[in-house]
Backbone as XML, in Angstrom:
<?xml version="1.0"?>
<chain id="A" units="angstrom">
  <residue number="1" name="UNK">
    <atom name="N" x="-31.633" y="4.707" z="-29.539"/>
    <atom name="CA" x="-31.082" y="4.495" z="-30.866"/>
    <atom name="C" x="-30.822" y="2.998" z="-31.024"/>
  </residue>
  <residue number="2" name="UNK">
    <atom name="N" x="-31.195" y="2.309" z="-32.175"/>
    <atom name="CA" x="-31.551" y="0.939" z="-32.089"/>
    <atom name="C" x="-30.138" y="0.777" z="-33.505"/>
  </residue>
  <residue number="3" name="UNK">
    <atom name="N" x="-28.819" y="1.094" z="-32.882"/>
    <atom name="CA" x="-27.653" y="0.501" z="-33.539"/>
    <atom name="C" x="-26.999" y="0.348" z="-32.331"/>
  </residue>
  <residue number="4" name="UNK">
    <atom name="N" x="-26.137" y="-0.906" z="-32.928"/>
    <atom name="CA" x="-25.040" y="-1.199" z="-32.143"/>
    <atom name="C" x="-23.985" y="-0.992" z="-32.153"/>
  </residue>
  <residue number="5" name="UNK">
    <atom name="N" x="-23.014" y="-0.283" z="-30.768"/>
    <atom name="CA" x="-21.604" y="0.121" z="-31.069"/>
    <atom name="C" x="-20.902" y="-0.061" z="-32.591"/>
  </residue>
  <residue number="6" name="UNK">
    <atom name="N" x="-20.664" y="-1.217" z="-32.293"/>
    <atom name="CA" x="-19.512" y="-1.847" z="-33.620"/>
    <atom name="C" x="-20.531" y="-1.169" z="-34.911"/>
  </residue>
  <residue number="7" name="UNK">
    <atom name="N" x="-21.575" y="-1.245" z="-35.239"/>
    <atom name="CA" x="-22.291" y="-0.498" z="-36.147"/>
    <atom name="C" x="-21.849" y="0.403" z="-36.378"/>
  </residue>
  <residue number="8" name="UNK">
    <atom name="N" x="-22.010" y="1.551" z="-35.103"/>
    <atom name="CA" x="-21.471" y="2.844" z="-35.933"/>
    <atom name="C" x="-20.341" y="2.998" z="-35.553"/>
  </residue>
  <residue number="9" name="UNK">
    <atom name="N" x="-19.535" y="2.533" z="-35.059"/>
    <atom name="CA" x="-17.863" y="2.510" z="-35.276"/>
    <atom name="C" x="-17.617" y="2.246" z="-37.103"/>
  </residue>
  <residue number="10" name="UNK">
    <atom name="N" x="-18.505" y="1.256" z="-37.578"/>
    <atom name="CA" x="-17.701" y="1.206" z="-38.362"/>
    <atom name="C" x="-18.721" y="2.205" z="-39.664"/>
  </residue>
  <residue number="11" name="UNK">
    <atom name="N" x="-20.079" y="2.707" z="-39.417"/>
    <atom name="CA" x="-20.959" y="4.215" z="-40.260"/>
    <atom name="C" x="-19.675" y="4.638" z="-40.421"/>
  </residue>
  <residue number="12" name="UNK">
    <atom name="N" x="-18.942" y="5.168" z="-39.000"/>
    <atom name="CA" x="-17.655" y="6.165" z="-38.971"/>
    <atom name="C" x="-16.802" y="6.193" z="-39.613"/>
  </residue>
  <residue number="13" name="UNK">
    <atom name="N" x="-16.470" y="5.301" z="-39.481"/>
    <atom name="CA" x="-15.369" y="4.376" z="-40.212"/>
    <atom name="C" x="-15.140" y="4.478" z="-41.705"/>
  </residue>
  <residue number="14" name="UNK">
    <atom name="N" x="-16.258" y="4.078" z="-42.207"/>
    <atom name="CA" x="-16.625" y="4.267" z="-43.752"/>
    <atom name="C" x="-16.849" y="5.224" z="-44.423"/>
  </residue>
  <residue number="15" name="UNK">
    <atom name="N" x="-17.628" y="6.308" z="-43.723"/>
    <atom name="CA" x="-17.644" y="7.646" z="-44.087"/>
    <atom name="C" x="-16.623" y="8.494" z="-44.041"/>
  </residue>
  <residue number="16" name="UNK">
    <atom name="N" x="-15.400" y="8.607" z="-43.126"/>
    <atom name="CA" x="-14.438" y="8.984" z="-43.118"/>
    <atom name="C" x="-13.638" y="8.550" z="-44.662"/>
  </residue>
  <residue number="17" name="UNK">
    <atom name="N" x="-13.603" y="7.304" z="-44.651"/>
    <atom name="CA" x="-13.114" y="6.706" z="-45.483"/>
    <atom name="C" x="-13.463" y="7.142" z="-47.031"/>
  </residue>
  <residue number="18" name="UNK">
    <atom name="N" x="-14.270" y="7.565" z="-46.839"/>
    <atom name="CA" x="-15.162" y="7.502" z="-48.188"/>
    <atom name="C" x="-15.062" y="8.966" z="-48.447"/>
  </residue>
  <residue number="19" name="UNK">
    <atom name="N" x="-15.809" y="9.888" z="-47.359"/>
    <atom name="CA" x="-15.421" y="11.512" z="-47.667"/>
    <atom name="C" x="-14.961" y="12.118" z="-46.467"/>
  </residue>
  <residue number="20" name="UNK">
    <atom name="N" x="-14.065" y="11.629" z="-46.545"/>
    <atom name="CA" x="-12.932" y="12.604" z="-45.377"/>
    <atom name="C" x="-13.265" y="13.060" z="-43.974"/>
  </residue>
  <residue number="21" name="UNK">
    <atom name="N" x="-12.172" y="13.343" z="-43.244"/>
    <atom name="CA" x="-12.446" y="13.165" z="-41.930"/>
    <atom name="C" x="-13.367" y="13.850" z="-41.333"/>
  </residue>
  <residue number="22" name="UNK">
    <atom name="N" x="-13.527" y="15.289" z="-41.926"/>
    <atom name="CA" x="-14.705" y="16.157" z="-41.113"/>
    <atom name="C" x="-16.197" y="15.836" z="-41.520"/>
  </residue>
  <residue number="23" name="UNK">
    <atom name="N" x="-16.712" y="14.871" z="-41.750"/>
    <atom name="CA" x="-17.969" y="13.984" z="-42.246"/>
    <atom name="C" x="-18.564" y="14.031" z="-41.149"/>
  </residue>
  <residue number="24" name="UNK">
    <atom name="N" x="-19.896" y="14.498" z="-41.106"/>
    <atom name="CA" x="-21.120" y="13.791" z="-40.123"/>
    <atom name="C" x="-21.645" y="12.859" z="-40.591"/>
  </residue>
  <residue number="25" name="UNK">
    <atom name="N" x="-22.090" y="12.042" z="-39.706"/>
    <atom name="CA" x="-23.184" y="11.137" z="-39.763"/>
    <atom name="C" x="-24.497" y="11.611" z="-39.055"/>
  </residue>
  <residue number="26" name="UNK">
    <atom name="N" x="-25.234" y="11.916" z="-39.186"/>
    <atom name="CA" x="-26.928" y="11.359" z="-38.544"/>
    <atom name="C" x="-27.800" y="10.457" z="-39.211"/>
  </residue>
  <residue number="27" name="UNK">
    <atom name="N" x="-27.962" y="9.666" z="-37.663"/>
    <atom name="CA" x="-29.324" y="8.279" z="-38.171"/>
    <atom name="C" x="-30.239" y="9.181" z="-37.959"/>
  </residue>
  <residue number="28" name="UNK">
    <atom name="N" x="-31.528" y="8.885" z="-38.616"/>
    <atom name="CA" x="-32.802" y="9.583" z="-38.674"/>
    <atom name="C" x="-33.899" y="8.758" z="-38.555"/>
  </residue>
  <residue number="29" name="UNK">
    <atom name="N" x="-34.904" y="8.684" z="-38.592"/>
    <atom name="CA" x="-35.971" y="7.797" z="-38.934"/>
    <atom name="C" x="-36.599" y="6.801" z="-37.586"/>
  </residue>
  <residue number="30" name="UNK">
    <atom name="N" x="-36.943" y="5.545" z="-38.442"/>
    <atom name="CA" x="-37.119" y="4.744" z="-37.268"/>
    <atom name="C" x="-35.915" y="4.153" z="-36.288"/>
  </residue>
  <residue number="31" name="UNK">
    <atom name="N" x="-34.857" y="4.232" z="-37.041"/>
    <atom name="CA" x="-34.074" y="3.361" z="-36.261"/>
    <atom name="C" x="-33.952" y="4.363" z="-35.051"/>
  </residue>
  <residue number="32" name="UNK">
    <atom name="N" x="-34.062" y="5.804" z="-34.767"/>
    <atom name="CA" x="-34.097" y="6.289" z="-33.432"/>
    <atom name="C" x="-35.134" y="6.209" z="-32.756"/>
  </residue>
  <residue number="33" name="UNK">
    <atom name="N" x="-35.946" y="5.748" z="-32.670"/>
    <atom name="CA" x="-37.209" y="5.592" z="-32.124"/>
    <atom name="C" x="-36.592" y="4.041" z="-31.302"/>
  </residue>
  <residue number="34" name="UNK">
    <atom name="N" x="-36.434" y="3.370" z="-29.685"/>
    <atom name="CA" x="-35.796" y="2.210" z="-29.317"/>
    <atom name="C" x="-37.143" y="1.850" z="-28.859"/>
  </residue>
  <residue number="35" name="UNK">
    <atom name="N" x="-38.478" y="2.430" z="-29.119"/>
    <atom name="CA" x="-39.797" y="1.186" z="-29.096"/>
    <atom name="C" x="-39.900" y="0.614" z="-30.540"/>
  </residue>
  <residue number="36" name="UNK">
    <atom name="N" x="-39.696" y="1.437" z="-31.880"/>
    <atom name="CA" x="-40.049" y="0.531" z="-33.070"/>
    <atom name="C" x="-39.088" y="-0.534" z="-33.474"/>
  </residue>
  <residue number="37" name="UNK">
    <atom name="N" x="-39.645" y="-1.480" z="-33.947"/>
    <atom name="CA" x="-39.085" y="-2.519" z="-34.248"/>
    <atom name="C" x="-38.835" y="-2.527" z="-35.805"/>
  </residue>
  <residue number="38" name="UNK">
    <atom name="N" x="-37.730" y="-3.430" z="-36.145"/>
    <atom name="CA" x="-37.309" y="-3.773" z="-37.429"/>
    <atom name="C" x="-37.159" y="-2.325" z="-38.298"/>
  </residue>
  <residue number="39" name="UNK">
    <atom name="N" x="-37.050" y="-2.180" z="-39.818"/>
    <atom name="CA" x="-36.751" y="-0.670" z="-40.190"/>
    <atom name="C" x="-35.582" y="-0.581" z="-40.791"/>
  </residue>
  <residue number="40" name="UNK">
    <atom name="N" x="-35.506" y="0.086" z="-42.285"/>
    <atom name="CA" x="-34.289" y="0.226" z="-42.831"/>
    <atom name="C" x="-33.319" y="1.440" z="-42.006"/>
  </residue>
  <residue number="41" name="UNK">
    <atom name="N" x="-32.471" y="1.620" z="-42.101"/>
    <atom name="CA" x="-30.883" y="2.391" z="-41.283"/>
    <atom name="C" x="-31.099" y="3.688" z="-42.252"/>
  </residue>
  <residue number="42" name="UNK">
    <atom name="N" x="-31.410" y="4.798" z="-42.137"/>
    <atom name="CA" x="-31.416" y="6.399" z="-42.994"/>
    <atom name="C" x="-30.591" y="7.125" z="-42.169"/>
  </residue>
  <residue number="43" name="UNK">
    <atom name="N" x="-29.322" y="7.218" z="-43.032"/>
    <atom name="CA" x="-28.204" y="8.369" z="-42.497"/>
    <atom name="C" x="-28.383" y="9.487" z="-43.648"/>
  </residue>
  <residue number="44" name="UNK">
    <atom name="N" x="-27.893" y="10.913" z="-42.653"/>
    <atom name="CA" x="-27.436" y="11.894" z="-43.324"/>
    <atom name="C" x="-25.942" y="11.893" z="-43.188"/>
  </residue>
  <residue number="45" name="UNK">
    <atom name="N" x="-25.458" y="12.368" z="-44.634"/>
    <atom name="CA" x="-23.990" y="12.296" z="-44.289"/>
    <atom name="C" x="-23.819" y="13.659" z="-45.331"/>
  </residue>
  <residue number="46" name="UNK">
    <atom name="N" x="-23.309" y="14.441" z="-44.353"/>
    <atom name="CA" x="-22.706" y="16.192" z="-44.265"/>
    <atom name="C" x="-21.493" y="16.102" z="-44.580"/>
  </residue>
  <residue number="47" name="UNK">
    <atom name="N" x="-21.068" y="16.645" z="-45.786"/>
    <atom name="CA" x="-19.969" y="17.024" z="-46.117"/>
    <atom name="C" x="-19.943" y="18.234" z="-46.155"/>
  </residue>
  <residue number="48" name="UNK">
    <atom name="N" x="-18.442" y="18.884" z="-45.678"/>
    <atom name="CA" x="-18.440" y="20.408" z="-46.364"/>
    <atom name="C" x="-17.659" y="20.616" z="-47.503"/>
  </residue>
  <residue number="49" name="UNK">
    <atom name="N" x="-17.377" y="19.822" z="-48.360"/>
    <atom name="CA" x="-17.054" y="20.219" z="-49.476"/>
    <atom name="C" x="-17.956" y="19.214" z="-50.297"/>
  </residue>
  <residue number="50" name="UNK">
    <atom name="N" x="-17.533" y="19.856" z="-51.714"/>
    <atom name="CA" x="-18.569" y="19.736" z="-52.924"/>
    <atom name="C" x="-18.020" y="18.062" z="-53.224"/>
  </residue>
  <residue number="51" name="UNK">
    <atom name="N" x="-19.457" y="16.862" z="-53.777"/>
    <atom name="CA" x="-19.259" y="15.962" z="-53.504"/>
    <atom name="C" x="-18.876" y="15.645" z="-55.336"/>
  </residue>
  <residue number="52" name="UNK">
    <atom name="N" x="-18.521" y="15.087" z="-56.444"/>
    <atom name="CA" x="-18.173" y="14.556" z="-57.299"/>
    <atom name="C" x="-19.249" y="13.613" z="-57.602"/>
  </residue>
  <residue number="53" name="UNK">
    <atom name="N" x="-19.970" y="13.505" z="-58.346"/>
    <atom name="CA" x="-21.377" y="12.101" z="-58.779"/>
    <atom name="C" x="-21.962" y="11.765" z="-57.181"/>
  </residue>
  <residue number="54" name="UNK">
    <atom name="N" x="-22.914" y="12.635" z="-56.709"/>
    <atom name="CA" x="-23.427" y="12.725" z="-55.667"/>
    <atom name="C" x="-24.136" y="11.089" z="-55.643"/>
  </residue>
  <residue number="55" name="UNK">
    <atom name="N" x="-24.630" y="10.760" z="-56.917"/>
    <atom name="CA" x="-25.125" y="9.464" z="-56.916"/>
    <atom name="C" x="-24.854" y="8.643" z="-56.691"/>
  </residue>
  <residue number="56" name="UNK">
    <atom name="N" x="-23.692" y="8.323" z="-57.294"/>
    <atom name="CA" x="-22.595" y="7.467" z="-57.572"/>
    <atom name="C" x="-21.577" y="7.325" z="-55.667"/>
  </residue>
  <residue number="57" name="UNK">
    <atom name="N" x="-22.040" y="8.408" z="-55.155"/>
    <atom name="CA" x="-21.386" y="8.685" z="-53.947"/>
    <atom name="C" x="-22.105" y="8.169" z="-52.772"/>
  </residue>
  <residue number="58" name="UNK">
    <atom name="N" x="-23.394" y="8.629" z="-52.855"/>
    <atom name="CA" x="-24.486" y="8.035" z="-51.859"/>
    <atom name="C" x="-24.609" y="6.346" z="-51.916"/>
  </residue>
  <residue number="59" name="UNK">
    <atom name="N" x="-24.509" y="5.438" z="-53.546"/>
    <atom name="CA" x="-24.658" y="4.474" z="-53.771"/>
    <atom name="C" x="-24.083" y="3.778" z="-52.865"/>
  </residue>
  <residue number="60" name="UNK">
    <atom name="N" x="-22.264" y="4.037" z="-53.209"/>
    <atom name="CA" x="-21.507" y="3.594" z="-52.635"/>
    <atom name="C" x="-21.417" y="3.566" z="-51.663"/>
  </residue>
  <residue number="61" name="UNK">
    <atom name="N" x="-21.809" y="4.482" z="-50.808"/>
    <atom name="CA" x="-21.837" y="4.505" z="-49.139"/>
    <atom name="C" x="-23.027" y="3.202" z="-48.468"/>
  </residue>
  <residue number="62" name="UNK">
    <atom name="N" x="-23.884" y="3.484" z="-49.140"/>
    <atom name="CA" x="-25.159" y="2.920" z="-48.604"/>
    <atom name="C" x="-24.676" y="1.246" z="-49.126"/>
  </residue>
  <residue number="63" name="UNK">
    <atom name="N" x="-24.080" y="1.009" z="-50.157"/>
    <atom name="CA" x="-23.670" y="-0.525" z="-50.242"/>
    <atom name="C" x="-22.421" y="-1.245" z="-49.229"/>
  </residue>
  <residue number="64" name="UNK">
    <atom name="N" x="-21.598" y="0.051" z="-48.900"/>
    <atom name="CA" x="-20.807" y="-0.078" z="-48.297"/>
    <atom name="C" x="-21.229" y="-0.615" z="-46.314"/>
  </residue>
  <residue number="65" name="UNK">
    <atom name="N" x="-21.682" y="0.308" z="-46.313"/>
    <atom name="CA" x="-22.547" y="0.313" z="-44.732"/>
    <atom name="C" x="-23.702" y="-0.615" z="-44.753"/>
  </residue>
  <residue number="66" name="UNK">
    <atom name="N" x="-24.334" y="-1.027" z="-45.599"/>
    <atom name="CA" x="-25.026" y="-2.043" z="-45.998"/>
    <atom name="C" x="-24.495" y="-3.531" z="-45.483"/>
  </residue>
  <residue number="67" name="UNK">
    <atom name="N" x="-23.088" y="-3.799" z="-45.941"/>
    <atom name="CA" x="-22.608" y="-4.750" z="-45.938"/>
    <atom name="C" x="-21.804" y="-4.600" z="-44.095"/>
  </residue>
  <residue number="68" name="UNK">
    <atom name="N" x="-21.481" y="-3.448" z="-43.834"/>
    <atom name="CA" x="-21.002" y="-3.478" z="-42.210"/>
    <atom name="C" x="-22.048" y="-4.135" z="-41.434"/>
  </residue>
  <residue number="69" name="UNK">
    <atom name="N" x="-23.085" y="-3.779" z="-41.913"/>
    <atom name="CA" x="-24.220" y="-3.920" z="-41.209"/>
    <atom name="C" x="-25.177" y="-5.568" z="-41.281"/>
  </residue>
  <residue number="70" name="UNK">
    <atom name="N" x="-24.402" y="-6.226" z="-41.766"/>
    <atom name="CA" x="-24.945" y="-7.466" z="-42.021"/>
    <atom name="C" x="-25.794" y="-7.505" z="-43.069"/>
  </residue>
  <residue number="71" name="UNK">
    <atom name="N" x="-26.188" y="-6.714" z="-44.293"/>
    <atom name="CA" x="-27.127" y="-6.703" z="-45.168"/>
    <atom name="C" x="-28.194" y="-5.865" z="-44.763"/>
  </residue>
  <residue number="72" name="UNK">
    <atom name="N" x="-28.123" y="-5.355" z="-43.784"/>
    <atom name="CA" x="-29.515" y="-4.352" z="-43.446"/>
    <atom name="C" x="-29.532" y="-3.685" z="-44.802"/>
  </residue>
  <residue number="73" name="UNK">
    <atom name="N" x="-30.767" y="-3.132" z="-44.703"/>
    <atom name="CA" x="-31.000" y="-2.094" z="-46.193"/>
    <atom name="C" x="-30.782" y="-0.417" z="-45.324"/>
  </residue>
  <residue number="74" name="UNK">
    <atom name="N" x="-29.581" y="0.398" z="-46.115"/>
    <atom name="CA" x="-29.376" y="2.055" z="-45.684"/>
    <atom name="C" x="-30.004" y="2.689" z="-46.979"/>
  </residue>
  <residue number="75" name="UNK">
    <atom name="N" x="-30.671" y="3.397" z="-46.662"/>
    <atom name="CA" x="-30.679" y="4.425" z="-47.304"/>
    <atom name="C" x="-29.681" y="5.958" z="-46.579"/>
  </residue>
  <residue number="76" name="UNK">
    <atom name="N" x="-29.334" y="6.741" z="-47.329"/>
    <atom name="CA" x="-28.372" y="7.493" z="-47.466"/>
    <atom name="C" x="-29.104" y="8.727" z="-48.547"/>
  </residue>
  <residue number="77" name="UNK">
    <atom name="N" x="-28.910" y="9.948" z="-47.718"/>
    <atom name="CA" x="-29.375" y="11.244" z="-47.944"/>
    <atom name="C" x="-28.062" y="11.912" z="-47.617"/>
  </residue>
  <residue number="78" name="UNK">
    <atom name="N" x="-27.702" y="12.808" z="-48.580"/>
    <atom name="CA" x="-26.033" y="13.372" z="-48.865"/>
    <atom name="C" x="-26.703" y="15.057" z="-48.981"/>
  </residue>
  <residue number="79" name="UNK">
    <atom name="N" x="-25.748" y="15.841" z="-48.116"/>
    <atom name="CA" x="-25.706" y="16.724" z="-47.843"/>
    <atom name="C" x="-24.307" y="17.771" z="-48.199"/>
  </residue>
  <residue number="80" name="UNK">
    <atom name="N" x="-24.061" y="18.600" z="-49.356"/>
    <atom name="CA" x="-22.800" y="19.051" z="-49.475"/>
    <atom name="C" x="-22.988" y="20.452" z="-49.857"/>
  </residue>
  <residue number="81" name="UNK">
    <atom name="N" x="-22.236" y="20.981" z="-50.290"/>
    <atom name="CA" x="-22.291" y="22.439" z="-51.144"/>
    <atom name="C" x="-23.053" y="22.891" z="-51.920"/>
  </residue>
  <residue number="82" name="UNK">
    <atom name="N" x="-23.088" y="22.036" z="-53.271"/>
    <atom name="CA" x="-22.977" y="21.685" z="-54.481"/>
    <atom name="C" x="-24.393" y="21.224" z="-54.383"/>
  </residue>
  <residue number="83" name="UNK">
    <atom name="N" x="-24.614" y="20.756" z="-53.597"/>
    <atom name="CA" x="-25.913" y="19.937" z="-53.450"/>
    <atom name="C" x="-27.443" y="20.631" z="-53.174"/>
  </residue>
  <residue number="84" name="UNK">
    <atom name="N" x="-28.370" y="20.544" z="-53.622"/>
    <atom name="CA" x="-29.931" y="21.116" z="-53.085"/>
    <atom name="C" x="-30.107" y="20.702" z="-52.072"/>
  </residue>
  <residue number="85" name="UNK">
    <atom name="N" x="-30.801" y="21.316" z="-51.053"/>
    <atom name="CA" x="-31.321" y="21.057" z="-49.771"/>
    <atom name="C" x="-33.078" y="20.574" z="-50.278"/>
  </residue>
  <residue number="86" name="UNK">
    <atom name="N" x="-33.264" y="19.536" z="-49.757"/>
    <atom name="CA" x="-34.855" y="19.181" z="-49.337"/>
    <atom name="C" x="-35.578" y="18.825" z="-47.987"/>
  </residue>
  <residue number="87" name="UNK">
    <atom name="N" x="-36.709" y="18.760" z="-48.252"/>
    <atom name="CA" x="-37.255" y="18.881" z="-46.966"/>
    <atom name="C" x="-36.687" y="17.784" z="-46.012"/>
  </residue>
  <residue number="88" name="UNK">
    <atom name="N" x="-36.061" y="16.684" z="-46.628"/>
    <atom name="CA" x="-35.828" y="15.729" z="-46.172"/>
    <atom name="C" x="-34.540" y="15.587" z="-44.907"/>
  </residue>
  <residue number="89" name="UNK">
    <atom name="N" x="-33.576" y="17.038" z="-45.382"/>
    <atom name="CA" x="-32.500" y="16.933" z="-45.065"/>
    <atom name="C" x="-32.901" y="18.011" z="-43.797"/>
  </residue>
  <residue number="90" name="UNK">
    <atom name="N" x="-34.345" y="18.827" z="-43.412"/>
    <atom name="CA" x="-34.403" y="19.556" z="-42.161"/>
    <atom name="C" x="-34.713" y="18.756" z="-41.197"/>
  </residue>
  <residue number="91" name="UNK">
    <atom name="N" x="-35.951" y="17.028" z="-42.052"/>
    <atom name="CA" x="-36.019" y="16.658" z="-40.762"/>
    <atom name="C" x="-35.071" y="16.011" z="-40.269"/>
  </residue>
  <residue number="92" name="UNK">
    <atom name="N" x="-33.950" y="15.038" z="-41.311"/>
    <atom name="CA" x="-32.961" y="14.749" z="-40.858"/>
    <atom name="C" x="-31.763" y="15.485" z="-39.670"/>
  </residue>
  <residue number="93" name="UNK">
    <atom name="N" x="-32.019" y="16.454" z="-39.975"/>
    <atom name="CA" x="-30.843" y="17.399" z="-39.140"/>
    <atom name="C" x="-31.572" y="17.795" z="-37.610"/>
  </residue>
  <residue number="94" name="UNK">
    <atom name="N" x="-32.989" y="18.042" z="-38.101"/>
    <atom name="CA" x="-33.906" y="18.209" z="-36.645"/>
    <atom name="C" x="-34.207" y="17.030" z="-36.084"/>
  </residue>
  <residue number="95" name="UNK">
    <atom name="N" x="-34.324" y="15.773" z="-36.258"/>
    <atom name="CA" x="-34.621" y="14.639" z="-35.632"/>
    <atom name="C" x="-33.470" y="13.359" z="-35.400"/>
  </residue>
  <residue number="96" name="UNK">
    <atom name="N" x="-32.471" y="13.581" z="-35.926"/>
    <atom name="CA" x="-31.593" y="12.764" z="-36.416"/>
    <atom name="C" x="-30.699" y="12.686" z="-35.042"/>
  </residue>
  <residue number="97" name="UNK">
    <atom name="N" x="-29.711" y="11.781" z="-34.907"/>
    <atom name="CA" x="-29.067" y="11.685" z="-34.017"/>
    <atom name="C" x="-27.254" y="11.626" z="-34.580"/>
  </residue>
  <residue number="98" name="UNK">
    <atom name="N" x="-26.776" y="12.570" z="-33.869"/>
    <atom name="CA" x="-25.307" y="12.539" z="-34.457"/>
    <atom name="C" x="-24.179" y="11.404" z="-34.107"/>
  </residue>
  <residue number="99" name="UNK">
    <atom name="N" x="-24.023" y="10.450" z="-35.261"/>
    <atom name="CA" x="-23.386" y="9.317" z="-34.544"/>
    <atom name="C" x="-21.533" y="9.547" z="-33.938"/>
  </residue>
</chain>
């Protein structure tokens, strides 16, 4: 997994912050792969309750962790109740790593 501690101390950190303590995180993508190089940061973030402007929610996270992260670019795939499941969110959950 090609993050560093203080990185996801502070994914944690923010997501808690943002939607409450029982929040997952999983990185997905390239950044778990520790031969590929460079690569935007794709978290799933699992809530179990229903999220309020899912948009407006993901934005914020991903600008938020964006900026922990020195400007890396996150994308952010939100997972809640309320929410549709896509294909995106099986491979996330099957390939992803729980931070």
């Amino acid at each position: 997994m090609r993050l560093q501690p203080q990185h996801i101390a502070a994914i944690k950190r923010l997501a808690a912050e943002q939607f409450g303590a029982g929040v997952q995180v999983r990185l997905f993508g390239s950044r778990v792969d520790d031969t590929a190089r460079s690569g935007d940061v794709d978290l799933l973030v699992e809530v179990a309750e229903p999220i309020d402007q899912p948009g407006l929610a993901g934005a914020r996270f991903s600008v938020r962790a964006s900026r922990a992260l020195g400007g890396r670019k996150v994308d952010v795939v939100l997972a809640a109740p309320n929410l549709r499941m896509a294909p995106i969110h099986e491979v996330a959950r099957r390939e992803g790593v729980l931070l």
